[in-house]
N, C-alpha and C positions, 0 to 999 in steps of 0.2 A: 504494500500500500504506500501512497503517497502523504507522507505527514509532515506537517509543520509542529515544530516545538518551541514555544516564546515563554523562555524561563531567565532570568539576569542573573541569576545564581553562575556563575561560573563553572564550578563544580557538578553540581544539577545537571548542568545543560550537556557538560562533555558528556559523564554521565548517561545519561539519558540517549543522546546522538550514535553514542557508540553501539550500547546496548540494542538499539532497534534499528541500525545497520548491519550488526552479527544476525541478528532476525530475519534479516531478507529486505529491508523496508527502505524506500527514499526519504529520506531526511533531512528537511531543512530548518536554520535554526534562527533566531531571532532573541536578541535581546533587552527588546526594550516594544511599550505597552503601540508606540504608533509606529513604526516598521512593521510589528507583526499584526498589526489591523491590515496593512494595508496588503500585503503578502496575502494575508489569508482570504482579504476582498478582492484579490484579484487573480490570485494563480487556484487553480483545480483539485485544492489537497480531496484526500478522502477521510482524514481525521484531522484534529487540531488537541494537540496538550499546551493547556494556558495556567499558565502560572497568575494566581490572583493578585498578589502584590507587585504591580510593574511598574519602571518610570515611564514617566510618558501620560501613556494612557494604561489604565490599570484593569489587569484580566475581568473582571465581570463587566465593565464596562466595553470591551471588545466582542462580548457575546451578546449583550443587549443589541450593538449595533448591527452587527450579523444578521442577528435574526429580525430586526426590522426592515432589513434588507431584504429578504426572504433567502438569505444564507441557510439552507439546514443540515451542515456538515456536522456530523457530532464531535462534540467539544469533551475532552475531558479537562477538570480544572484542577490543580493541585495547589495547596493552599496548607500553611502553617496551622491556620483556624479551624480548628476540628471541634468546635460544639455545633450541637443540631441547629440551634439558629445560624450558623456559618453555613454550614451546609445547604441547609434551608435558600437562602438567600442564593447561592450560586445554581443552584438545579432552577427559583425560580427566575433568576437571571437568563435562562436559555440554558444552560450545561446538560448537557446530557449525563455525566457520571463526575463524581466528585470525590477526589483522595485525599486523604490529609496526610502531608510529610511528618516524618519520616518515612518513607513506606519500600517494602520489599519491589523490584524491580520484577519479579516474578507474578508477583499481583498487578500491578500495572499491565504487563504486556497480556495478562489475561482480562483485563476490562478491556484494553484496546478490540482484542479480539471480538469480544461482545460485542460491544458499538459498533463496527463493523459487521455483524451477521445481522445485529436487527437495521443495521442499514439495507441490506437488502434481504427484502421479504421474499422476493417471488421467487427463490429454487426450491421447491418441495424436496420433502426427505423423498429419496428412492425408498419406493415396496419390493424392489427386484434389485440383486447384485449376480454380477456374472463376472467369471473368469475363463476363460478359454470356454469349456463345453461343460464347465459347471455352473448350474446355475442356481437361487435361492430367490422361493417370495416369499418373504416377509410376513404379509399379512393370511396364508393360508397355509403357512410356515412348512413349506413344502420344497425340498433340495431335489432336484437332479441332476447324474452326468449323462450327457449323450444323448439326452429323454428318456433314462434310465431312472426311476423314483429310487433314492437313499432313504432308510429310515431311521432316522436318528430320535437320541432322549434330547429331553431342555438341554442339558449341557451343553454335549456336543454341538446343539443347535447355536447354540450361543460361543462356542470356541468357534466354529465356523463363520457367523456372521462376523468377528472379529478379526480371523484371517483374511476373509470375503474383503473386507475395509479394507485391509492393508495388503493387500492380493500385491505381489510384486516384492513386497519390502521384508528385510528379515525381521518377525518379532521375536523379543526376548521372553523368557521365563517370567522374566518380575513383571513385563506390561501383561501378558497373560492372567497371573495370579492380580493383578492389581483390576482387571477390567472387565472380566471371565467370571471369579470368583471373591472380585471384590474384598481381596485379603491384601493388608496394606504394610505386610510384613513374609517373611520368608516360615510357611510351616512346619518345616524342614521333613515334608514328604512330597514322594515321587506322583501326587496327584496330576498335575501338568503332561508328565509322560506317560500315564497311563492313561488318560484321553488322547492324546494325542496319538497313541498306537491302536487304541477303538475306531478313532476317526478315519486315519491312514488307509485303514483295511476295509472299512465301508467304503470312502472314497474309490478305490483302485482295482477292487473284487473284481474281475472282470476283463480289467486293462492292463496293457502292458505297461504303458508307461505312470511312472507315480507322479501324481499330482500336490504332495504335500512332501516338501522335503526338510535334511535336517543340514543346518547350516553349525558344525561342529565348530562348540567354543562358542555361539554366537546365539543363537536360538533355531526358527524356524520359517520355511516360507512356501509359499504357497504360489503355484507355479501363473502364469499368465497367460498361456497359450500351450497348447499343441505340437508348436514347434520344436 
């Protein structure tokens, strides 16, 4: 995404610049309250982080005018002032989400995330994932390969629909246990490979080639094609 960051904090700003360039993201930055009005009134970002205390012109006062503009980029505001009437005041200022400093960088880039998915509404969740010639709906939670019906328990169903997601990429052990069986620690049992060699074997009954491999030392993946 395209973001604009208008923070004077020197530190903050590197900070912040860096961290959501390692992310993937364009980044531009601003340090003072009327450069980054004017930045953000005039260039295409897709998000904006405003720092509420600016010179200049001062962050809720940038989102007031935004959005009288019909600006509706979502803003998140970061701000020293963490009581609910702070708060209060910058969300009814226009902000769409509101963090009070100090704050973990981790939490951040997961509101950024947000604001961005409810910026755009219109891609429905998929009912169907497919990978190669295997396929899964969703809503009649019914797997095939080949037009071959698999019959799977909950589990498997749900170890599946998570390799299905990440069809292509190795997943680990721990993202497994953490979103499969939503255990957010190591059980210190072989649960994980013993699904995974139930599933294996329903997958490929049949087929010559395996559709679920193991990626040693790393975890597992799930193949993408035929090829």
């Amino acid at each position: 995404m395209r973001i604009l960051v208008i923070e004077d904090d020197p530190e903050v700003s590197a900070h912040l610049l860096k961290g959501l360039r390692e992310a993937g993201h364009v980044v531009d930055g601003q340090d003072n309250g009327r450069d980054g009005l004017f930045m953000a009134a005039s260039e295409p970002y897709e998000l904006l982080v405003v720092d509420r205390m600016l010179p200049g012109v001062d962050g809720l006062t940038i989102v007031r005018t935004l959005r009288a503009s019909g600006n509706t980029v979502p803003v998140l505001i970061l701000s020293a002032l963490g009581e609910v009437d702070d708060r209060v005041k910058g969300l009814r200022a226009g902000g769409d989400d509101y963090l009070v400093k100090p704050f973990a960088f981790s939490e951040l880039l997961a509101r950024l995330d947000a604001l961005a998915r409810r910026a755009q509404p219109g891609e429905a969740e998929p009912t169907r994932l497919r990978a190669g010639d295997l396929e899964m709906d969703l809503l009649a939670r019914r797997v095939t390969r080949a037009g071959k019906a698999i019959d799977l328990q909950p589990r498997e169903f749900r170890l599946l629909e998570y390799l299905m997601r990440h069809a292509g990429q190795v997943v680990t052990r721990t993202m497994l246990l953490e979103n499969v069986w939503d255990y957010h620690f190591d059980p210190q049992t072989n649960v994980v490979d013993v699904h995974i060699s139930r599933l294996r074997r329903k997958l490929d009954e049949g087929f010559e080639r395996p559709f679920l491999e193991t990626v040693r030392g790393a975890g597992y993946v799930l193949l993408t094609s035929d090829a």
